[in-house]
N, C-alpha and C positions, 0 to 999 in steps of 0.2 A: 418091491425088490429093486435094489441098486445094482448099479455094473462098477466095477472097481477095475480100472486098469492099473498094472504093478510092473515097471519100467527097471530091468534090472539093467544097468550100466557097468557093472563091472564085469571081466573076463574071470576072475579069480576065485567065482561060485564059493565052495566050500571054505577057503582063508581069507576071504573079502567081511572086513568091517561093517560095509555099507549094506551089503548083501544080508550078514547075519544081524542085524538090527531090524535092519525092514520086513524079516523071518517072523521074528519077534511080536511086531505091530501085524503082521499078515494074520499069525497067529490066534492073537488075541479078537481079533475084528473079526473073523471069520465065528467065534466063541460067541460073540456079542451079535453077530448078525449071520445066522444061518442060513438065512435065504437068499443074501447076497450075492452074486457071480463076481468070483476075482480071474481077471486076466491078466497072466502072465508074458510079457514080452522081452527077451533076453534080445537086447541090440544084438550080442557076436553070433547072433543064430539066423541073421535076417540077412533076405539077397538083397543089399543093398545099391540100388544102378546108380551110373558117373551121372551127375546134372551136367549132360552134355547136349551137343546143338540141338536133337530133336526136344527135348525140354524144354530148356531157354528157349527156342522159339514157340515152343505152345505157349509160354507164359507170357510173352511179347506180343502173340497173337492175343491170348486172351483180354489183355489190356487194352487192346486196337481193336477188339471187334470181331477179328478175324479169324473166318472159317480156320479148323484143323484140318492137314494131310491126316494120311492115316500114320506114320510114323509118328507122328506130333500126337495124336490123339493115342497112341498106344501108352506113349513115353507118359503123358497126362493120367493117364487111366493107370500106371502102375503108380504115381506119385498118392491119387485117389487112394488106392488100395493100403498104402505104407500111413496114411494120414484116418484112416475110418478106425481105428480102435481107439483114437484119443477122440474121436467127433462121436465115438459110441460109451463113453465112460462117465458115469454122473461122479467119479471121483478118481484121484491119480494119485499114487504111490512111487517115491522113485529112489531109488540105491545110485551113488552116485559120487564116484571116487574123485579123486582132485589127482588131476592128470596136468604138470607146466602150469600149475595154479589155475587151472581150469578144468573143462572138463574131457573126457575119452575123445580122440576125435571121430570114433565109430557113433558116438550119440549123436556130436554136432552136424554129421554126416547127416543123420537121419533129420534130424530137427535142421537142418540146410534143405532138407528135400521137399518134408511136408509142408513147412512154413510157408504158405504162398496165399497168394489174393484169391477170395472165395474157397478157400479149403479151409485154413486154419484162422483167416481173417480179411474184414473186409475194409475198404477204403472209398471214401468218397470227399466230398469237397469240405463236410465236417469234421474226416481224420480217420483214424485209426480203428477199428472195431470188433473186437476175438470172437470165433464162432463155437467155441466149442459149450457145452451145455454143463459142465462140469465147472465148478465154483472153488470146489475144494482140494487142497490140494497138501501131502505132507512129504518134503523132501529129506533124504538121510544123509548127509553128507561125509565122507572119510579122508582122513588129512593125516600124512605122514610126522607134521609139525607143531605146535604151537602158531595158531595161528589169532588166536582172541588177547593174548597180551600186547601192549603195545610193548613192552620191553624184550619180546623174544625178538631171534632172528628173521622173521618171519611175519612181521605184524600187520593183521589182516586189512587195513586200507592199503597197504604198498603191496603184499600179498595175492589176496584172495580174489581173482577174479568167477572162481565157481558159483558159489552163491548170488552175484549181484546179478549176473549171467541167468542163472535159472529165473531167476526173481523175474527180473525182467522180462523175458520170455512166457512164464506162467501169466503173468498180468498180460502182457500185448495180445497171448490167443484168449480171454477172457477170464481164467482164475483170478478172485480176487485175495481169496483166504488160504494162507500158506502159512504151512508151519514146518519148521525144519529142526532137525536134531544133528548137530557136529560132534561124530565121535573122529579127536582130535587126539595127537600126540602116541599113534601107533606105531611107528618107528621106535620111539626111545623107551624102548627093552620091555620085555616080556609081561614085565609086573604091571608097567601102566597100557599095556595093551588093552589085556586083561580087564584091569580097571573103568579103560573109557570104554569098552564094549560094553562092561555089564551095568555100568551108567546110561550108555544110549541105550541099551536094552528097556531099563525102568521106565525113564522119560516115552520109549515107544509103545509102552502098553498102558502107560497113562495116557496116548495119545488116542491110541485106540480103542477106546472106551464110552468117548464120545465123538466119535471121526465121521 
């Protein structure tokens, strides 16, 4: 049996893109693998704490060696807590709107928090090295624009910094197989909404079929 964790990033639930595609893929995977456990985590639902001094210094201690207060060790231990569903998931699923050409800053929040040395990765005098046990990884992404032409207004090397963002991040904590679906161009009118939904729709149940 697999653990599936399912990373909803938008607030918009019910008229979120990314939300209803990744529905879609949850769907069918769950159809195809019944014994699996999917875990659902809705970023706007999590207490999210400031990375404030007693953090920053656990993670300055942790680096030096040095013993935690207990404030330090608290603030550490909720960071633990916010980071053990991805160090518990043999695969990731993620809904993931494009917020200022990036992404929500309630996710970056989180992935700011848990991201740290010996949580979500580790470091030593050979580099860089992601701990989490999970390999596979399939991201949804939802774009108000044209963002795969180079002739729109919008074209995704000057554009997009969502995707190169996750990209990067799923490889740094150790995912190396990522697969993503861009349901693109929901702003401009109802027909092609419509349209890239029930395109990302297809692509996500072909996804999930062998996921």
């Amino acid at each position: 049996m697999s653990k599936v964790l399912y990373v909803e990033a938008s607030p918009r639930k019910q008229r979120s893109a990314s939300i209803e595609v990744c529905e879609a893929f949850i769907e069918t995977y769950r159809s195809k693998n019944p014994s699996d456990e999917i875990e659902k985590l809705d970023v706007w639902s999590l207490d999210l704490p400031t990375f404030g001094e007693a953090a920053l210094d656990a993670k300055y201690a942790g680096l030096s060696g040095t013993p935690l207060t207990n404030e330090q060790a608290s603030a550490w231990d909720t960071i633990r807590r916010l980071a053990a569903p991805f160090l518990n998931a043999d695969k990731m699923v993620f809904a993931v709107p494009l917020w200022n050409f990036s992404i929500p800053y309630r996710f970056k929040h989180l992935i700011d928090l848990i991201t740290q040395k010996d949580i979500l990765f580790s470091f030593d005098e050979r580099g860089f090295g992601g701990l989490v046990k999970a390999k596979r990884a399939v991201v949804v992404y939802a774009r108000g624009l044209d963002y795969f032409s180079d002739s729109s207004i919008t074209p995704r090397k000057s554009y997009d910094l969502q995707s190169p963002y996750m990209d990067l991040w799923l490889r740094f904590i150790g995912i190396s197989d990522i697969r993503e679906i861009a349901v693109e161009k929901t702003l401009l009118g109802s027909e092609m909404d419509l349209e890239t939904r029930t395109e990302g729709k297809r692509q996500a149940v072909e996804l999930a079929r062998d996921f």
